[in-house]
N, C-alpha and C positions, 0 to 999 in steps of 0.2 A: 933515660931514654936516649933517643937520638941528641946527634948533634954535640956530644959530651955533657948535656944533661943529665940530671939524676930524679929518680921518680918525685915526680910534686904532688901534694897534697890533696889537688886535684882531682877528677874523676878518672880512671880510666875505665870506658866504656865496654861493654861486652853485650850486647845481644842476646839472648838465652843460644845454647848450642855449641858452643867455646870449650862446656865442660870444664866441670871442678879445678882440673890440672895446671891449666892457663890462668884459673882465678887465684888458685893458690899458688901459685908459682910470682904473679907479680905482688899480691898483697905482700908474699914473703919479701918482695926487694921493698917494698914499705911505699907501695901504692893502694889509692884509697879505689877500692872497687866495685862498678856497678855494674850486677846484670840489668841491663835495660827491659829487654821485649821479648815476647813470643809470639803477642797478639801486636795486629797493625795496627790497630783503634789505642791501646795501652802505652803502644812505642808513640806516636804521634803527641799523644798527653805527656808523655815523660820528655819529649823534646821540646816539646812547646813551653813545659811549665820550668826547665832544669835553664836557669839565665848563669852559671857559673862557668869558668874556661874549662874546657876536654882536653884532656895532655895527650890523647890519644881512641882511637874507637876502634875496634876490633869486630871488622863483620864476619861471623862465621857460619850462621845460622844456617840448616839446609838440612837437603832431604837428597836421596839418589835412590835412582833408578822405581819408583813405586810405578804402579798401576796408571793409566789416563786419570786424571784428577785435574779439577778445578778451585782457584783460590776463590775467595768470596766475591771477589772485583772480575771473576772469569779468567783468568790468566790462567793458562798451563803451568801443572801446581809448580813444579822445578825450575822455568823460570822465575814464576812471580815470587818465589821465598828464593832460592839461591842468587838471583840478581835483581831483581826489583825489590827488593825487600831493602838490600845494601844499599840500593843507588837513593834510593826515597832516604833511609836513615839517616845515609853520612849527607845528604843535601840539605834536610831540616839542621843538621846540628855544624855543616861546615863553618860559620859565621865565629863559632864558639871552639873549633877544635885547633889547639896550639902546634902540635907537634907531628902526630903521624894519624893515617888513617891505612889499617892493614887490611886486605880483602884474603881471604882464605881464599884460595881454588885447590883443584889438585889437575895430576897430568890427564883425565879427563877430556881437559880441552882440546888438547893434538886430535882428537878426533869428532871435535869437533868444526861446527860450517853454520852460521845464521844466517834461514831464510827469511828475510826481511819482508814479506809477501805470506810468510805463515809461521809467524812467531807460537804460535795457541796448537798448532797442530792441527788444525781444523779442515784441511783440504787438504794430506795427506796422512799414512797409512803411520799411526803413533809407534815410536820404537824409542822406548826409556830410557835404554842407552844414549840412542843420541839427541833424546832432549835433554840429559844432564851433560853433555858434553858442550852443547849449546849454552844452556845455562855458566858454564865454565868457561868458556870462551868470551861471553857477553862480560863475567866479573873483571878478566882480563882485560878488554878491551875499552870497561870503562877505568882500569884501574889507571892504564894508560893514558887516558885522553884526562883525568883528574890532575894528575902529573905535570901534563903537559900545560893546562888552565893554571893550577899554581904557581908552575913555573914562571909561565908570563907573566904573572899579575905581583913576582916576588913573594908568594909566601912564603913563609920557615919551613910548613910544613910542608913542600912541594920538596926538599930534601929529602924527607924517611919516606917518601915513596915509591924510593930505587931499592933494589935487593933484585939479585939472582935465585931465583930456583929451580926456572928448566933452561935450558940454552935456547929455544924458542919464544917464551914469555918472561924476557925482562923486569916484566913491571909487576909480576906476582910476587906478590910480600906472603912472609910470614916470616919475623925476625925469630931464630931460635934462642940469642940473646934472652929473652924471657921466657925462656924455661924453668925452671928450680921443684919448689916443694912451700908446704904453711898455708894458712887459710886464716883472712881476718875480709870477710865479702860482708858488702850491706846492700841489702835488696830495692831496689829503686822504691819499690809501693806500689808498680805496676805489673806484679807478678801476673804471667799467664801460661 
């Protein structure tokens, strides 16, 4: 991993949604891998009960563009899984994570604007599009302001949370560095 590390024994985290390719691409560099979550109530139990160091979490989990939909806590679906779902996970497990926390987005975001006044869509006219754009923007924004909290406080990991991917959002990661191929995943126990 980052830093001129090499993968440790350790968990690296994956959220359901990452897909096989990711999973089997860092087991191949001979990291120990856990799909975490799909369900909120399951993720929460896996954080709460898992006391060993994370060398890394991986939020990728996410939906685009569906229908008006609601999470179970009422959140507009695409918010509450594409960014609340990350922001709650890696906040339960930051205490525990050594080295990187990666937030997926995609370019999405450029077109996105968060109305802070109607996050839920509820006093405006729902367009999917740009509640996943919002949604992507928010991953953004918090990946940035993570960054910047590390940073002050010195942690290791406030390091791997720099990467370039658009020329407007500095702070979106997805290191291609773990690419590859091989499959050796053990499932948390919180399958959902």
């Amino acid at each position: 991993m980052g830093g001129g590390h090499g993968l440790q024994s350790r968990p690296e985290l994956l959220p359901g949604g990452i897909g096989r390719a990711a999973a089997r691409a860092l087991a191949a560099r001979g990291a120990r891998v856990v799909l975490a979550v799909r369900d909120p109530a399951k993720g929460r139990a896996f954080a709460e009960k898992s006391t060993e160091p994370v060398d890394a979490l991986i939020n990728n989990a996410g939906v685009m563009i569906p229908p008006l939909g609601r999470t179970a806590d009422g959140f507009e679906l695409q918010f509450g899984i594409n960014h609340l779902g990350h922001f709650a996970l890696t906040n339960l497990l930051l205490p525990r994570i050594r080295q990187r926390v990666v937030t997926v987005s995609s370019s999405g975001h450029r077109a996105g604007t968060i109305d802070f006044d109607d996050l839920n869509w509820q006093r405006r006219r729902y367009r999917a599009f740009q509640a996943y754009a919002q949604s992507k923007l928010a991953n953004l924004l918090f990946t940035a302001e993570l960054h910047r909290r590390l940073t002050e406080v010195g942690s290791p990991a406030s390091e791997e949370l720099t990467g370039v991917a658009f020329p407007l959002a500095p702070s979106l990661i997805f290191n291609p560095s773990v690419a590859g191929a091989g499959c050796s995943c053990e499932d948390s126990g919180v399958s959902g």
